[in-house]
C-alpha positions as CSV (number, residue, x, y, z in Angstrom):
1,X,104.0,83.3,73.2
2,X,101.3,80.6,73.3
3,X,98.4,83.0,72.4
4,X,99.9,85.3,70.1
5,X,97.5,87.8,68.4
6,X,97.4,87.8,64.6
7,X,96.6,91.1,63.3
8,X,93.7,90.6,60.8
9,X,94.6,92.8,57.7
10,X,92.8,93.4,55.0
11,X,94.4,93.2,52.1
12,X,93.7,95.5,49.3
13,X,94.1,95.1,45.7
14,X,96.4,97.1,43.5
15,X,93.2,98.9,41.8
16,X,91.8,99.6,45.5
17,X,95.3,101.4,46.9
18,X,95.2,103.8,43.4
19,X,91.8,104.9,44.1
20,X,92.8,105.6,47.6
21,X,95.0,107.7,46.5
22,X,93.1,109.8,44.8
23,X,91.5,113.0,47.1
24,X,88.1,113.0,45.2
25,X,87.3,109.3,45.5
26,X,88.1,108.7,49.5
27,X,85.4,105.8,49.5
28,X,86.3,102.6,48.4
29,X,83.7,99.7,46.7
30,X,84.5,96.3,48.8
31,X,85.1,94.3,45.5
32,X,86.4,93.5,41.8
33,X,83.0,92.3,41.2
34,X,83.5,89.0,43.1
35,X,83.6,87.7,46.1
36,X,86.2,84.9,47.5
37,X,83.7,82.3,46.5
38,X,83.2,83.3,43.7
39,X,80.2,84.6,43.0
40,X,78.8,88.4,42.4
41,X,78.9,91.0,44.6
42,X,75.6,93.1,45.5
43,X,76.0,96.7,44.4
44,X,73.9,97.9,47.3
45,X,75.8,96.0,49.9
46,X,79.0,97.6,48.4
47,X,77.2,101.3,48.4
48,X,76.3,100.4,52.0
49,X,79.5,98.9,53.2
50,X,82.5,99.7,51.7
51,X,85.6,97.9,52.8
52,X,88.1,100.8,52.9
53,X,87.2,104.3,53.4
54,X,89.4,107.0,53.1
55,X,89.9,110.1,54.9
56,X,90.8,113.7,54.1
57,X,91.0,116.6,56.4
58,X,90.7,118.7,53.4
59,X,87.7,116.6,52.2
60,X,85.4,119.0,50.1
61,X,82.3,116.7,49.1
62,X,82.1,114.4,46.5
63,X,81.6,111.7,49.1
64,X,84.9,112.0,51.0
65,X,85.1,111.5,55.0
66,X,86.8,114.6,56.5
67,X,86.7,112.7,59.7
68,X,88.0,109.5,60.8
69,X,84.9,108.5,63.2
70,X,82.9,109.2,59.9
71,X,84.9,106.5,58.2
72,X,84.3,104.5,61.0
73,X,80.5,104.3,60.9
74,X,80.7,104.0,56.7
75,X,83.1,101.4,56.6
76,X,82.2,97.5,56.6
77,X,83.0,95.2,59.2
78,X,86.5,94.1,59.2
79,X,87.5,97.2,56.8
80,X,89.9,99.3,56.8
81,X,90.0,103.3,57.3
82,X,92.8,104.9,55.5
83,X,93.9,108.4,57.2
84,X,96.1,111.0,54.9
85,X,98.3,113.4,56.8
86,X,96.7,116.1,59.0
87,X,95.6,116.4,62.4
88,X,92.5,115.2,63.3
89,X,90.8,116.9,66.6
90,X,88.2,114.1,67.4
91,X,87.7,111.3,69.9
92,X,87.1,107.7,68.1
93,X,85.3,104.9,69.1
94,X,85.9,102.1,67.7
95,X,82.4,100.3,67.6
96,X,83.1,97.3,64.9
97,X,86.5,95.6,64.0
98,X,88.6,97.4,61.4
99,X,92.3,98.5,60.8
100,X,92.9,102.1,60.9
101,X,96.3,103.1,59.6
102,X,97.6,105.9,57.4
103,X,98.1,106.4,54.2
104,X,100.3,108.7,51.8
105,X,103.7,110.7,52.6
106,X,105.5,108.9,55.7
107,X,107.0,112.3,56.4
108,X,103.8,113.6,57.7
109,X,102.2,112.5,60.2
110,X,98.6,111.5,61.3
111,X,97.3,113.7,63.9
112,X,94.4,112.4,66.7
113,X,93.8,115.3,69.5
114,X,91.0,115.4,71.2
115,X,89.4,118.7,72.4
116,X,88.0,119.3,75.8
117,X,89.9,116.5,77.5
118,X,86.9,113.3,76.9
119,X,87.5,110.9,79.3
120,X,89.3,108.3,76.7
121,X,90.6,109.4,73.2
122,X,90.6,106.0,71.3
123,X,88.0,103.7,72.8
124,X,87.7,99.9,71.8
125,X,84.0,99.2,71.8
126,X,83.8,95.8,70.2
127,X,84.7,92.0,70.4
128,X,85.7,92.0,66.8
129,X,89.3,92.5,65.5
130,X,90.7,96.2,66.0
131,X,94.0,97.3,64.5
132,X,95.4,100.9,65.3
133,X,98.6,101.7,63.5
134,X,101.0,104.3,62.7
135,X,99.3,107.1,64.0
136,X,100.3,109.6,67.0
137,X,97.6,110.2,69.5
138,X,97.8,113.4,71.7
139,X,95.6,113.4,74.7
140,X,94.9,115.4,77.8
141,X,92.1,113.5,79.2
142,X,92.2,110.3,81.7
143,X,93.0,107.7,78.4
144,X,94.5,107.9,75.8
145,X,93.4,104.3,74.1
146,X,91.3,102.0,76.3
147,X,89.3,99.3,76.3
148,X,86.9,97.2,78.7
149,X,85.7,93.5,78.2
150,X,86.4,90.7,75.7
151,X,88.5,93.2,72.9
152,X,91.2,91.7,70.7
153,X,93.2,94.4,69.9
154,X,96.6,95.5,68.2
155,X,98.2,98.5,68.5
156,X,101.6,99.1,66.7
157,X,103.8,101.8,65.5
158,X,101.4,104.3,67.6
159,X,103.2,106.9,69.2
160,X,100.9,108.4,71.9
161,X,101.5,111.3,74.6
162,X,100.2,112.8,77.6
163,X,99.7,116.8,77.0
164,X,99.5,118.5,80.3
165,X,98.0,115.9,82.1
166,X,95.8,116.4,84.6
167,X,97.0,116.3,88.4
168,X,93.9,113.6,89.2
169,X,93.3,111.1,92.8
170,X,92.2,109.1,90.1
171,X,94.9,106.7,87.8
172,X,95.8,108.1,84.0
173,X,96.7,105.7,81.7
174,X,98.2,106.6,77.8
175,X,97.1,102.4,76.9
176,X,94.7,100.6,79.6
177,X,93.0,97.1,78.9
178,X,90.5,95.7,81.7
179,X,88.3,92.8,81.2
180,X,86.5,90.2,84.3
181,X,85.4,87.0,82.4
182,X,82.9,87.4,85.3
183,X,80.8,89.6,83.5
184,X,81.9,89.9,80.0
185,X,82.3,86.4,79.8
186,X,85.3,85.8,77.8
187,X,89.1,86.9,77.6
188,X,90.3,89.8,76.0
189,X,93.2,89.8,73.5
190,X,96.1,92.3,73.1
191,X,99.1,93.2,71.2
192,X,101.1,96.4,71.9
193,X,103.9,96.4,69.5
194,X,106.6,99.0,69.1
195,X,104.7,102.2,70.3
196,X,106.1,105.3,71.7
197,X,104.2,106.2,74.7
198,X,105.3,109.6,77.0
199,X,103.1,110.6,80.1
200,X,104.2,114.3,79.8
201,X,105.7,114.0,83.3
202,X,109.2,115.4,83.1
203,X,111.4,115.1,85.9
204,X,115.0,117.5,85.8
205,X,118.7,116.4,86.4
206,X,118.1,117.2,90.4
207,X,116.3,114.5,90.7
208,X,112.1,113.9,90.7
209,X,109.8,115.9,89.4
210,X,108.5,118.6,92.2
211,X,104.9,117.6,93.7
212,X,102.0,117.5,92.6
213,X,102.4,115.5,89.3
214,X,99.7,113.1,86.8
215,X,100.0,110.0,87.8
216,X,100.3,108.6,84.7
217,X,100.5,104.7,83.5
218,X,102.0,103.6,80.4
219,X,100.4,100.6,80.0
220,X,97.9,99.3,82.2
221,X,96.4,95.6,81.9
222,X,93.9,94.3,84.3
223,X,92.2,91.1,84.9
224,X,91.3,88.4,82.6
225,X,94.1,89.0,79.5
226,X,96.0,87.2,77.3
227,X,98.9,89.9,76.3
228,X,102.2,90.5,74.2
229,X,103.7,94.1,75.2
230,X,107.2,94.1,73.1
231,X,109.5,96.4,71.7
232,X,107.8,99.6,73.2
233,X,109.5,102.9,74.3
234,X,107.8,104.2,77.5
235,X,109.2,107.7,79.1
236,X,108.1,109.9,82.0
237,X,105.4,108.4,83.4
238,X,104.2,110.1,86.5
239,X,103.1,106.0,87.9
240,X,104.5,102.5,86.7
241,X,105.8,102.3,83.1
242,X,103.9,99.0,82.8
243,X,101.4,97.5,85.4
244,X,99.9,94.5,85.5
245,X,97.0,93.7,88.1
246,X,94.5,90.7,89.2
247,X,90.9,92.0,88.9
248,X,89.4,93.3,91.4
249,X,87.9,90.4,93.2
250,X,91.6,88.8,93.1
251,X,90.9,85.5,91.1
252,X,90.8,85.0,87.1
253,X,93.6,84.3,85.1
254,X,96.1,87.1,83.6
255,X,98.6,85.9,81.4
256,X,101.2,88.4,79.7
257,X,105.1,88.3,78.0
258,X,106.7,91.6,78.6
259,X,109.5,91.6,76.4
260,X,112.4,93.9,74.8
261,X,110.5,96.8,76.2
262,X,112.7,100.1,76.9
263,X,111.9,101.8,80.1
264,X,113.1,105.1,81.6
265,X,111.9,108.1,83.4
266,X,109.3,106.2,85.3
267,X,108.5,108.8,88.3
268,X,106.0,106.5,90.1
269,X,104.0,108.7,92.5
270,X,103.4,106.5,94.9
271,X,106.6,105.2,95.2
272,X,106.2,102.0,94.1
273,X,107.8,100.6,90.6
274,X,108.8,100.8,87.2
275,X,107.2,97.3,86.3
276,X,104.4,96.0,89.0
277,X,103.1,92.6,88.7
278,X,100.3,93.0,91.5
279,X,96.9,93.6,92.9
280,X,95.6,97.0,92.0
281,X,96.4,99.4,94.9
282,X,94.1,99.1,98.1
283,X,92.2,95.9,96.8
284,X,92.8,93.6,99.8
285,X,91.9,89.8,100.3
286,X,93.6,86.3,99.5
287,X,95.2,86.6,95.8
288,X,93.7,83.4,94.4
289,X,94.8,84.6,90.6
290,X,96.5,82.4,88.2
291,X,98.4,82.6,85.1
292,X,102.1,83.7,83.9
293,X,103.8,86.9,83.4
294,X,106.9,87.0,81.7
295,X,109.3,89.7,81.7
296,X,112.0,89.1,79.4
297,X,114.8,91.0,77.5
298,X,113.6,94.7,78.3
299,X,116.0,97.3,79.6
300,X,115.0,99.5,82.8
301,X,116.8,103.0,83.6
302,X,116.7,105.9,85.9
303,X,118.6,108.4,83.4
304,X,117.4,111.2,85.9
305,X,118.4,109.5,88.9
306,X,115.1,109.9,91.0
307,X,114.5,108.5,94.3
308,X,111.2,107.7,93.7
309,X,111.4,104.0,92.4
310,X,111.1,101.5,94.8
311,X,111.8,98.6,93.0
312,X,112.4,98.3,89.2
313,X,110.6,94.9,88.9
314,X,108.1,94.1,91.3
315,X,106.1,90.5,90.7
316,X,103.5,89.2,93.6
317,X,101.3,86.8,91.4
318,X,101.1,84.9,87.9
319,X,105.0,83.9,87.9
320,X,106.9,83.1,85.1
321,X,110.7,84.1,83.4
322,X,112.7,87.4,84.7
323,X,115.4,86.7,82.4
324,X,118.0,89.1,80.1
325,X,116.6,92.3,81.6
326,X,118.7,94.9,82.1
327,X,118.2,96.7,85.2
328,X,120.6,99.9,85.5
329,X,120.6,102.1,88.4
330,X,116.8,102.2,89.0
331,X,117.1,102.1,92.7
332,X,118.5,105.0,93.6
333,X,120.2,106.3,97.6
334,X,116.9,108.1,98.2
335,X,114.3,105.3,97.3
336,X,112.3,104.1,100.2
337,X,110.1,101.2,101.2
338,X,106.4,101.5,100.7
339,X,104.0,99.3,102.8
340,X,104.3,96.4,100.1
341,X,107.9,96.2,99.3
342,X,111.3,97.4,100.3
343,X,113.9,98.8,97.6
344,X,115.2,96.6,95.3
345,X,116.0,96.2,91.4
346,X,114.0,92.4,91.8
347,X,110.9,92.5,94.2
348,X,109.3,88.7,94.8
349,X,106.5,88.8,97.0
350,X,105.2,91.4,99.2
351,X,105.0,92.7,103.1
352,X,101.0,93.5,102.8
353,X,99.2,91.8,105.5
354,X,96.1,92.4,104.3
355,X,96.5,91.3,100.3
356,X,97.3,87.8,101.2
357,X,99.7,86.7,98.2
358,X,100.9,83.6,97.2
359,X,104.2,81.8,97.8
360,X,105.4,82.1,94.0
361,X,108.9,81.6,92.3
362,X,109.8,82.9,89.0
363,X,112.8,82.0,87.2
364,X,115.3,85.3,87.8
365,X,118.0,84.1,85.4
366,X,121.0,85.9,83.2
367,X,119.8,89.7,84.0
368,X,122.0,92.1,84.2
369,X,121.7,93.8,87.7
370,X,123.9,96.9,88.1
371,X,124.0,100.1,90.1
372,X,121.1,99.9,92.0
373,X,121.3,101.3,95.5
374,X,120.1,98.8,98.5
375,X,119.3,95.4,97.1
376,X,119.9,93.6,93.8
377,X,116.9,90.9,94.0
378,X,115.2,91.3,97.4
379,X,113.0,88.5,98.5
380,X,109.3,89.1,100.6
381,X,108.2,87.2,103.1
382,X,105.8,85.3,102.6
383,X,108.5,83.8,99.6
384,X,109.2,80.6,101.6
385,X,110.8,78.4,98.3
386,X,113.8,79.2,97.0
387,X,114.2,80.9,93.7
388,X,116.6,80.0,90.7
389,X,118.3,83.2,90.9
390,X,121.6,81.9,88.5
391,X,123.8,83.2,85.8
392,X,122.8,86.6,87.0
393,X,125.6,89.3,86.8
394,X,125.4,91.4,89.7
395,X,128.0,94.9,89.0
396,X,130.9,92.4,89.6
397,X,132.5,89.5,89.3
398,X,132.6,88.6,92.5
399,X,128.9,87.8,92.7
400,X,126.5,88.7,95.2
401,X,126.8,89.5,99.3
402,X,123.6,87.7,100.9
403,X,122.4,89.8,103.3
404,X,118.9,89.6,106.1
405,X,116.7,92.4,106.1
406,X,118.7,93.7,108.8
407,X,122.1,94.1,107.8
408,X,123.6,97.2,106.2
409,X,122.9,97.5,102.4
410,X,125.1,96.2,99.8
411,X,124.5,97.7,96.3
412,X,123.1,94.9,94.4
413,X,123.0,92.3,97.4
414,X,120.5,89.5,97.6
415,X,118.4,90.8,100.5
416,X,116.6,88.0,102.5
417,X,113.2,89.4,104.4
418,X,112.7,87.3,107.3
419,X,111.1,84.3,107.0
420,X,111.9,83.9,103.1
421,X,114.2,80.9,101.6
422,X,117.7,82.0,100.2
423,X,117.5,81.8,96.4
424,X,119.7,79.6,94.5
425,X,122.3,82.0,93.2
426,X,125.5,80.2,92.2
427,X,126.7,80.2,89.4
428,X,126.8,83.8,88.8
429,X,127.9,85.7,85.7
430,X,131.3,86.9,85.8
431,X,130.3,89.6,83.0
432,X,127.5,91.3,81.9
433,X,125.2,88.7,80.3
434,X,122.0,89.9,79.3
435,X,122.5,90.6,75.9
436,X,125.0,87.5,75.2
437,X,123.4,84.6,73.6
438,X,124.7,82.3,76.5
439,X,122.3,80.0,78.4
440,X,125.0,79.1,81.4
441,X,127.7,81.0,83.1
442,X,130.0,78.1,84.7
């Protein structure tokens, strides 16, 4: 990825990590003596501002922080706060850059559960460097981490779920970034790195969960972003697993990889997707926005088999690479068409007359598409250039059946909406491909 996010770690000295593991000296001096040019450091600045803080939920005076947005406020710019096992019931903002991580026994965990449901549990308040690692968050309220604006932000290793979330009009999300150059003036910057996110909504072997259910978002990106979203595990959102929307007014530039992601259990509630690429819902006008989403390697199930999944994939703006996903059985008999798309496990384009979308074409190469009720890749539109849709495997070896809006479904058919160009389909795999290392099938 062009704009990959370097987590800025501080790194601390042997003598630094033995003090903080002792539990009477949780607060850590910034220095040896010296700074990295060199010369002394102040003893008041490193009273004032030490650069790793760490905290105890047993803490009993002598200085320690029994809280972690205490170790926020004491720690120095670009710091880090080290968190020993225990739960923590507090909401954090995150008001300066830092790294917050645990520290001590692996086995036991790092606790953050906010009481009385605040509206966001970890919220990024600053343009500096943020790193959030290792810890599980359990939330109840609207977010569970969020931030708005320019933020450059990494979060990694978190595992964060939804506890009895709340049946809202309004849209949950467990990780939700937003920013309009517009008025923040700048882009924001994010890395989501192998977390374990669950919206709580649990769905049975019948089929969907029964109405009314959160409608929860795994992760939510909006506007003007520069992403990486890889190598998470999302499960039982009650919306999309991962959405990515234009701002609001439809312009800016949102540019995101989605790759080797694992996505199941996505119980969107209003029918639409597992993975939207899109305008936020009911935000109408031309779609001038630019930039390129890529959704690459990540594998997309329906364990549960529930008809409410419209489309696995769905990408209306910001094309890029739909390559080596796996797409299993999303689609299911009962799925239905919503007023922007018609089932498929591939969605390009849309059927909304009144969010005016542009004629894209993404690269939809070597995916495996298998067991999906309806249509395979299914093409809007308003889609009038012909996709590369080769070296796909489509459940046989035969290839697809290329079918108009109107015929009877085929499972995993290339459906052609009227008015769209046929993709470019041939050569097809003969065998699954996805996770080959081949770059042809003929």
């Amino acid at each position: 990825m062009k704009n990959r996010i370097v987590a800025p770690l501080v790194i601390a000295s042997a003598s630094i990590i033995a003090l903080a593991c002792q539990p009477d000296r949780a607060t850590v001096e910034p220095s040896l003596g010296r700074t990295l040019g060199g010369h002394a450091a102040s003893n008041e600045a490193s009273l004032a501002e030490p650069q790793a803080v760490v905290v105890n939920p047993d803490a009993h005076g002598n200085g320690v922080t029994a809280t972690i947005q205490e170790a926020i406020e004491r720690v120095a710019d670009g710091g880090q706060v080290l968190v020993k096992p225990g739960t923590y019931p507090e909401a954090l903002v995150m008001s300066k850059g830092l790294t917050l991580r645990p520290i001590g026994d692996d086995a036991e965990p790092v606790v953050i559960a906010p009481p009385d449901r605040p509206d966001i549990a970890i919220q990024v308040a600053t343009r500096e460097p943020v790193v959030i690692q290792g810890v599980t968050l359990l939330f109840s309220g609207a977010n569970g981490i969020r931030g708005d604006g320019v933020v450059n932000v990494t979060v990694e290793r978190v595992t964060a779920l939804a506890v009895s979330p709340l049946v809202l009009s309004q849209q949950q999300n467990v990780i939700s970034f937003s920013n309009s150059a517009l008025t923040s003036g700048g882009r924001a910057q994010v890395t989501l790195r192998n977390n374990v996110l669950n919206g709580g909504v649990a769905g049975d072997d019948a089929g969907p969960p029964s109405p009314p259910f959160a409608q929860v978002f795994g992760i939510s990106l909006r506007g003007d972003v520069t992403a990486e979203v890889a190598g998470n595990s999302i499960r039982q959102m009650g919306g999309a697993c991962i959405i990515v929307t234009t701002r609001d007014d439809l312009n800016g530039e949102t540019n995101v990889d989605i790759v080797d992601n694992d996505l199941d259990e996505c119980y969107p509630l209003q029918r639409a997707g597992s993975l939207l690429v899109q305008p936020r819902a009911g935000v109408n006008g031309i779609v001038r926005a630019t930039g390129v989403v890529n959704i690459v390697g990540n594998t997309i199930r329906n364990s549960r088999g529930s008809p409410l999944p419209t489309t696995g994939i769905s990408q209306l703006f910001a094309p890029g690479r739909i390559e080596r996903n796996r797409i299993l059985g999303v689609v299911q008999p009962g799925a239905v068409g919503i007023a922007t798309r018609n089932p498929a496990a591939i969605w390009i384009g849309t059927l909304s007359t009144t969010a005016l979308a542009p004629n894209i074409a993404p690269i939809v190469r070597l995916n495996d598409i298998e067991g999906n009720a309806y249509a395979g890749l299914r093409v809007g539109p308003n889609i009038t250039t012909s996709i590369t849709a080769t070296c796909n495997w489509w459940g046989t070896a035969d290839g697809p059946s290329i079918l108009t809006a109107t015929n009877p479904q085929v499972r995993d058919a290339i459906v052609i909406e009227a008015g769209a160009a046929v993709p470019s389909y041939v050569p097809f795999a003969p065998a699954p491909i996805a996770s080959t290392t081949a770059l042809q099938c003929d």
